[in-house]
TITI-37727 format. One record per atom (N, C-alpha, C, O): residue in one letter; x, y, z. Coordinates in steps of 0.05 Angstrom, whole numbers, padded with zeros to 5 digits, always signed. Layout:
AXYZ
...
END
This chain:
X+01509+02018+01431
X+01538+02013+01430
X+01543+01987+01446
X+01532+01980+01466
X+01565+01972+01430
X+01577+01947+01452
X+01580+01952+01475
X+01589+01973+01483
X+01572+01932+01492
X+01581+01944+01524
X+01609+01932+01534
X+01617+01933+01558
X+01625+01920+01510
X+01652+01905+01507
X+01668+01938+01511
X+01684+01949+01527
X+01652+01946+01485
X+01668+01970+01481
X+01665+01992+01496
X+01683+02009+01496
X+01644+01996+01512
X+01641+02015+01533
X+01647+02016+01556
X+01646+02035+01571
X+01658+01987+01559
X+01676+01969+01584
X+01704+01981+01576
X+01718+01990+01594
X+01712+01982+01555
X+01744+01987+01551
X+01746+02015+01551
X+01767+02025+01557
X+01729+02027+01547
X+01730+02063+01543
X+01733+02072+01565
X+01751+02087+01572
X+01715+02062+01578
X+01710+02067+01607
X+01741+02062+01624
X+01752+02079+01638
X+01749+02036+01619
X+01784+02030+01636
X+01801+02054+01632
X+01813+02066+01649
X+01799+02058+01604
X+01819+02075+01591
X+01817+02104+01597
X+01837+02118+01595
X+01780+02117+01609
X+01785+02143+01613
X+01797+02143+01647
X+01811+02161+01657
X+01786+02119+01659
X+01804+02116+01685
X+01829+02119+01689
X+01841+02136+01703
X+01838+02098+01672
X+01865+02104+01671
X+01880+02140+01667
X+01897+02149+01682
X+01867+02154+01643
X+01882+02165+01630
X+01875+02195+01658
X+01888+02216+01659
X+01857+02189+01673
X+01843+02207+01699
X+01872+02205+01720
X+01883+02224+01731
X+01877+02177+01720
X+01897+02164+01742
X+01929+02181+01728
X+01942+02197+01741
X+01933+02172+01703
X+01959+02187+01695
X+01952+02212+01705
X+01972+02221+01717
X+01932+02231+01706
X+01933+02259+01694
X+01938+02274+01726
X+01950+02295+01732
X+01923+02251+01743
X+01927+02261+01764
X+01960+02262+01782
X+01970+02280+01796
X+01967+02239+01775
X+01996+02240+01776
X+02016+02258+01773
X+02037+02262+01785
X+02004+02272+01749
X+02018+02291+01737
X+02022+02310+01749
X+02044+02318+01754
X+01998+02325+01757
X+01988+02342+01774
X+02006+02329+01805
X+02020+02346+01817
X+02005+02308+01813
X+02017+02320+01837
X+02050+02308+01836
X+02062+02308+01857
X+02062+02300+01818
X+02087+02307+01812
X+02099+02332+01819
X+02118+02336+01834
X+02080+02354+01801
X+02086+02376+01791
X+02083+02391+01822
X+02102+02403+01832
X+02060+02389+01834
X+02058+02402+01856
X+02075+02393+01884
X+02085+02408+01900
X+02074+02364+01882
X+02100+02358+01904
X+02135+02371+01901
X+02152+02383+01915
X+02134+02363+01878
X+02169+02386+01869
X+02193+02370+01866
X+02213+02376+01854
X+02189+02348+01880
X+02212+02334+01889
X+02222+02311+01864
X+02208+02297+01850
X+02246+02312+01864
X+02244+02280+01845
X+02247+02251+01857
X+02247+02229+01845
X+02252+02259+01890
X+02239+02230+01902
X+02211+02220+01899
X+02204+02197+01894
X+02196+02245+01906
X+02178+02244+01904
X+02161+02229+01881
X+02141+02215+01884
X+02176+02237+01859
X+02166+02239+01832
X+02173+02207+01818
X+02160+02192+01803
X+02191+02206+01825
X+02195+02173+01826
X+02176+02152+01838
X+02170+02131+01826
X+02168+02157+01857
X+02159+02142+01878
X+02125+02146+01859
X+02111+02128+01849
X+02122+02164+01860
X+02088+02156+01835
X+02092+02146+01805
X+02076+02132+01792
X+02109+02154+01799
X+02120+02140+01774
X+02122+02121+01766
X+02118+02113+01743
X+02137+02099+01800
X+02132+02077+01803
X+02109+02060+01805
X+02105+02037+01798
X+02095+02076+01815
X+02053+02066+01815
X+02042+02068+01793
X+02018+02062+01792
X+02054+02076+01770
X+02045+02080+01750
X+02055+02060+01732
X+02038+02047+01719
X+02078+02056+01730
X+02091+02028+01715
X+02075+02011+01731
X+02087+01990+01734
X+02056+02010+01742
X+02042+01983+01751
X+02020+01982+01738
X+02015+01963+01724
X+02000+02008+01743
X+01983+02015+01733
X+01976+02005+01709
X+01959+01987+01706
X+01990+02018+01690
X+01993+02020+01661
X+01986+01985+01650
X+01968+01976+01637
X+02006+01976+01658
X+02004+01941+01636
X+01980+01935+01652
X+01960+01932+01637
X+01976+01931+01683
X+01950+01919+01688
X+01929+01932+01672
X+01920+01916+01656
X+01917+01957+01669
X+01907+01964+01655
X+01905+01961+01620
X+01887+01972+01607
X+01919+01950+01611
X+01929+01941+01581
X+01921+01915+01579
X+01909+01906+01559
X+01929+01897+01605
X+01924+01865+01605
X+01889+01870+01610
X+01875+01853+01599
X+01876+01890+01624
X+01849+01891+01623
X+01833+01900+01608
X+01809+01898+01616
X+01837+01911+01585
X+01824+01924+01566
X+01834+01903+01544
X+01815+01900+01528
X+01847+01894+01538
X+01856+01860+01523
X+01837+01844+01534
X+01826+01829+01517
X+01829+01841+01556
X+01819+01814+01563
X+01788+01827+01560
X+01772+01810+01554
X+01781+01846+01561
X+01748+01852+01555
X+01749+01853+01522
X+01731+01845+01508
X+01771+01863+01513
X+01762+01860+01474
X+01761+01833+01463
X+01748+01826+01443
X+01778+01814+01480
X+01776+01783+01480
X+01753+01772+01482
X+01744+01757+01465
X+01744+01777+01501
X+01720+01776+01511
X+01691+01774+01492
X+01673+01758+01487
X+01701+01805+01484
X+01691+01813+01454
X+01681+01798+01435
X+01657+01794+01428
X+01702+01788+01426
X+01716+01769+01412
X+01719+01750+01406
X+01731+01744+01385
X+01707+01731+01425
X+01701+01710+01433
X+01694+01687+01416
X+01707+01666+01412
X+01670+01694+01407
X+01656+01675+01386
X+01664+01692+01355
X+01649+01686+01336
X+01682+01707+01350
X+01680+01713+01325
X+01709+01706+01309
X+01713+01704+01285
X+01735+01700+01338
X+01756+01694+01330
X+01773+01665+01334
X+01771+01661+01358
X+01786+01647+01324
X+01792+01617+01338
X+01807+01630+01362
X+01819+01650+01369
X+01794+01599+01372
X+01811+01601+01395
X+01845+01595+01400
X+01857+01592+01421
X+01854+01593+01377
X+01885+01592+01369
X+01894+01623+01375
X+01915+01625+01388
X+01882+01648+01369
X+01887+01676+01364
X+01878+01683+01383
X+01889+01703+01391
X+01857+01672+01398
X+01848+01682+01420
X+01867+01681+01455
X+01867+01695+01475
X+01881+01653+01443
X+01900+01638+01471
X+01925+01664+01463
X+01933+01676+01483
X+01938+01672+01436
X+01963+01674+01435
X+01957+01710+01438
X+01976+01722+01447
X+01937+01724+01433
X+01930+01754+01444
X+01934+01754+01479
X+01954+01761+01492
X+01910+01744+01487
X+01915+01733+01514
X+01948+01726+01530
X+01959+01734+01551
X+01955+01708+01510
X+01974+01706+01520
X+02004+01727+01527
X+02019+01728+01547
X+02004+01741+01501
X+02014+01760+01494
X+02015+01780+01522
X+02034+01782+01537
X+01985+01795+01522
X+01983+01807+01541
X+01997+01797+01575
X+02008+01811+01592
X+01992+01774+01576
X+01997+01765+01603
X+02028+01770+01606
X+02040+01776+01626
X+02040+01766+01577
X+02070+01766+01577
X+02084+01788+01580
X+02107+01789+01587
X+02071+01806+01576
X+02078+01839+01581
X+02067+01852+01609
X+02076+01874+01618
X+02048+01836+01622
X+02053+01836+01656
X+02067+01829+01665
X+02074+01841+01685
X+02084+01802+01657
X+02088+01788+01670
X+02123+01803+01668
X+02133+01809+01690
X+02136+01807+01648
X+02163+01816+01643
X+02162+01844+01657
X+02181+01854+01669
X+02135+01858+01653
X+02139+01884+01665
X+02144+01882+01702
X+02162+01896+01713
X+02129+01867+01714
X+02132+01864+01739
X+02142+01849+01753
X+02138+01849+01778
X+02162+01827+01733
X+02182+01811+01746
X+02203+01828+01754
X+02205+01850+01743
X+02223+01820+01776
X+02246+01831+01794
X+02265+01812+01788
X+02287+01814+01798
END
């Protein structure tokens, strides 16, 4: 198997470990301050993790796609960090 692709599997079962755990202590804390307040760690979570599993399929990708498609994926991605965690 690619190790491009075993690189992205791998982010994604992290990630989806990181949501699940959240969930779990949402549920067990009770509160909806509470519940906000990880919710919020999670809207962070999430796009970094998206901009990092983009940049390893890029990666990927590399020699098989121009680098016109390659700048504007990339770029893409960065643009959806960048709007998600601007204030």
């Amino acid at each position: 198997m690619d190790k491009f692709v075993i690189g992205m599997g791998a982010l994604r079962i992290i990630s989806g470990t990181i949501e699940l755990t959240a969930a779990i202590l949402i549920l067990y804390l009770g509160t909806i301050e509470r519940a906000m307040i990880i919710n919020a760690g999670l809207a962070v979570i999430g796009p970094t993790v998206l901009v990092l599993v983009t940049t390893i399929g890029l990666f990927g990708l590399a020699g098989k796609i121009s680098i016109l498609k390659f700048s504007l994926v990339l770029s893409g991605a960065l643009l959806i960090l960048i709007g998600l965690l601007k204030q």
